[in-house]
N, C-alpha and C positions, 0 to 999 in steps of 0.2 A: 776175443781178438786182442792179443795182447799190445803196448800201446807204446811199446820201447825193443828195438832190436839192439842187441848183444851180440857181439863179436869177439871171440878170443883171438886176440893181435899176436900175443906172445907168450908163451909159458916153458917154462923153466923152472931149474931146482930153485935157484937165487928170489925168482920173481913173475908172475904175470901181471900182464898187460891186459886190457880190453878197453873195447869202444864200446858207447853207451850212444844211440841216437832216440830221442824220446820226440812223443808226439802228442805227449800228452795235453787234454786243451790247459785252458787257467780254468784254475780252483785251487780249492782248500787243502788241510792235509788231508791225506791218505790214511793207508791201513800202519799200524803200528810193526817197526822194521827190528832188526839184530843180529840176523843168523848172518853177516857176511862174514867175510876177517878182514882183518886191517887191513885199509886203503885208502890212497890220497887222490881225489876227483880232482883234475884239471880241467875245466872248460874249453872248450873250441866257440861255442857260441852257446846266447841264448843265458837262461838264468832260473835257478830253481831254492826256494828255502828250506834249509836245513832248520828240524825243533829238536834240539836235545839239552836235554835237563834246564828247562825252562827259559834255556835263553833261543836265539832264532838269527842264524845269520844266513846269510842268503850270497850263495856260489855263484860264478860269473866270469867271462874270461881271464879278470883281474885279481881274483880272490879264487883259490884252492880251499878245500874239506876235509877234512881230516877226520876220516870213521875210525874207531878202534873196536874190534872186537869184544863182544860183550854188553856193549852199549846199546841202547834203546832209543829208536827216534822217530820221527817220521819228515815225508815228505811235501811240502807242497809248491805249487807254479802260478807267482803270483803273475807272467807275462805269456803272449798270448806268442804263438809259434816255435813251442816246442824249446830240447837243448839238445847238447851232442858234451862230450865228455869222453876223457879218458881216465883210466884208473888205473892206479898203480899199486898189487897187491903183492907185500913180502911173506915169503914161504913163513910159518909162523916161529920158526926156529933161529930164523933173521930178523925178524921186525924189532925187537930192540934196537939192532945193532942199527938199524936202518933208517929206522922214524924216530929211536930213542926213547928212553921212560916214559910211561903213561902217566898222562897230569890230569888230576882229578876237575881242575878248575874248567869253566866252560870257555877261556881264552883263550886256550891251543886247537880248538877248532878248525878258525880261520886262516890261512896265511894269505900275504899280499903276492901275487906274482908281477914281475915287470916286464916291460916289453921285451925284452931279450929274454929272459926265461918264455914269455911266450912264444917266442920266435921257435926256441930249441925243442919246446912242444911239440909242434908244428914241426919241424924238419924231423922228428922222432915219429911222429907220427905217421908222415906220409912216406915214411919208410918203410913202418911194416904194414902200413893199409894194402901196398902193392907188393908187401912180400919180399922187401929189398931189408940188408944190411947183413953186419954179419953177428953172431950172437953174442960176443964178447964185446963188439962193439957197443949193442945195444944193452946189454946189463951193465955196462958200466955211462953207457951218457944217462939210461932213467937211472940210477942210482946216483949219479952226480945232481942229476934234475932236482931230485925228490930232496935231498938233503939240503942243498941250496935253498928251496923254498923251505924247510921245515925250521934251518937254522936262521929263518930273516927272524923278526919281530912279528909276532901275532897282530891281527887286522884290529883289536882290539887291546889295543897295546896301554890303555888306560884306565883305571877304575871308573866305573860311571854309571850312576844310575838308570835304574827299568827304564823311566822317559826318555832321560838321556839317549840310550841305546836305542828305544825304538823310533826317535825322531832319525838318530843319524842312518838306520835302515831305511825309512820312511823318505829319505836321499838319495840314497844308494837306488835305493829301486825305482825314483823318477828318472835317473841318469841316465841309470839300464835299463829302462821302456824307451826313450831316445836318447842316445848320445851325442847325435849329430845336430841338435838344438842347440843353438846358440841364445839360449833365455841364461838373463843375469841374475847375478845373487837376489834381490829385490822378490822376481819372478818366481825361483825356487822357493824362496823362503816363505811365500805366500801359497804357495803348494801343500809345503806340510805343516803350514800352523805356527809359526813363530818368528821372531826377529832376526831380519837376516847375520847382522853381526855372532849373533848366538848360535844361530847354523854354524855357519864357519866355524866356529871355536868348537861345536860339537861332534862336527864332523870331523875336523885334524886330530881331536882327540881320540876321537872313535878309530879311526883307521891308519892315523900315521900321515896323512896325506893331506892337501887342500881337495877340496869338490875341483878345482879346475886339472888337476893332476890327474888324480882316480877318473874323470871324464876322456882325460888325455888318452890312459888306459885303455880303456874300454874303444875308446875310437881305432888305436894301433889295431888293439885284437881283431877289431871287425878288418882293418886294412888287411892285418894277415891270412883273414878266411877266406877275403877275395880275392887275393894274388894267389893262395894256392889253388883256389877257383879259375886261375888264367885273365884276370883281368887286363884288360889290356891298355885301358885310356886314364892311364896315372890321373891327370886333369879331371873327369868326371869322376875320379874314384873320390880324391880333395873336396870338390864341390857334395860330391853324396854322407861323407863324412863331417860335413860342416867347419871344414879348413876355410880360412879366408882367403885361402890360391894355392897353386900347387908346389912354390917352391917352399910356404909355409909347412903345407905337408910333409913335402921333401925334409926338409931340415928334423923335424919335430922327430920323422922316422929313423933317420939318419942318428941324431942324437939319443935317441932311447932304446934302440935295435941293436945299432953299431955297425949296418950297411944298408944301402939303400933299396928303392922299393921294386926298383927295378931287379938288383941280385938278391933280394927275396925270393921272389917272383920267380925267377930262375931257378935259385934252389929249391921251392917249394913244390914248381909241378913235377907232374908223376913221369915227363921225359928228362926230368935233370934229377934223377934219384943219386947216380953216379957220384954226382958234386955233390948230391944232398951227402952221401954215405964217406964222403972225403972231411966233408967239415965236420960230420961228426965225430970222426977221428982225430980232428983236429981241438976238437971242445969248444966250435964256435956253439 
């Protein structure tokens, strides 16, 4: 029984799309991978680690993957219920033009996404889940998508040693088992073994980010899964997120999205595709 269903969302000359929902439980790596072709994994939820060529970063609604054909790696799921994923695969006669020269170093891996690229995820996505948009429309917002993440700064945007890196993972993946914990540097940093000052500093280095930022991150993304889930009680969605109230939340979305959580929510479900399929015309 296999333990991940696959969906082709969209295929074209330019590019396919597909959804990825896994079920897999937690464990270790898997079997040794390669035959795919280039493609860039966006999360929807959930979190799963990448090993290629000795290094190990671990995908998540806030951090993209970046496979290249040819490449050798495997999989493993250090968190417990599963992930879900979108992929974005260029025809192989465009993927220079697209994702751009292949870098041998293991730092173009990872890229940071932010809440507004997650947002545009999400509105791309639940456009073609249902089958809505139009095809020009959609090769040209994932291809704006994809290059936007590909051109920020890699997650690892600093030289730093094996420790280094596996503590600032060793982070990364308490945050993404709960996000919605409100435990202070002190707490974290007695988690994975070191002093919290030094977390910090190895953490911003590692990723570009503070731990209270990339937390921030990962909180939106879950916001986003539950609006387009139809959530309805903004108030308990802040409290279940670990917001200190909800105009907290409010603002936090508002600032990092660029509208609020209510016109998410709107554009997000599967009865406002129309508006969805407007703004993405628009390149919100």
């Amino acid at each position: 029984m296999s333990l991940a269903d696959v969906t082709v969302l969209f295929d074209g000359p330019l590019l396919r799309i597909t959804g990825i929902d896994c079920r897999h439980p937690r464990g270790g790596c898997g079997c040794e991978r390669g035959e795919e072709r280039t493609h860039l994994a966006l999360l929807r939820r959930g979190g799963f680690g990448y090993h290629l060529r000795g290094a190990v970063h671990v995908g998540d609604p806030a951090t993209a993957l970046l496979y290249r054909a040819g490449d050798s790696y495997r999989i493993s799921h250090p968190f417990d219920g599963g992930d879900a994923c979108t992929c974005f695969e260029p025809a192989p006669e465009h993927e220079q033009e697209l994702f751009g020269r292949r870098l041998r170093g293991h730092g173009d891996a990872a890229r940071a996404i932010t809440p507004a690229g997650q947002y545009r995820h999400r509105a791309l996505h639940a456009a073609l889940a249902c089958g809505e948009g139009d095809r020009l429309v959609i090769e040209e917002s994932a291809s704006a998508l994809c290059q936007d993440i590909l051109q920020g700064e890699p997650v690892l945007a600093a030289p730093l040693s094996a420790a280094a890196r596996q503590l600032a993972r060793r982070a990364q993946e308490a945050l993404l088992a709960d996000p919605a914990q409100d435990a202070g540097l002190a707490v974290l940093a007695a988690r994975v073994g070191c002093s919290p000052f030094h977390l910090a500093r190895v953490f911003r280095r590692a990723h570009g980010t503070s731990l209270a930022g990339y937390r921030t991150r990962l909180r939106l993304a879950i916001a986003l899964e539950r609006l387009a889930q139809g959530a309805d009680d903004l108030a308990a969605l802040a409290c279940e997120l670990g917001f200190s109230h909800h105009s907290h939340f409010g603002a936090a979305f508002r600032r990092h999205v660029g509208l609020t959580p209510a016109a998410a929510r709107a554009r997000l479900r599967p009865d406002a595709l129309a508006k969805t399929n407007r703004h993405l015309r628009a390149g919100i």
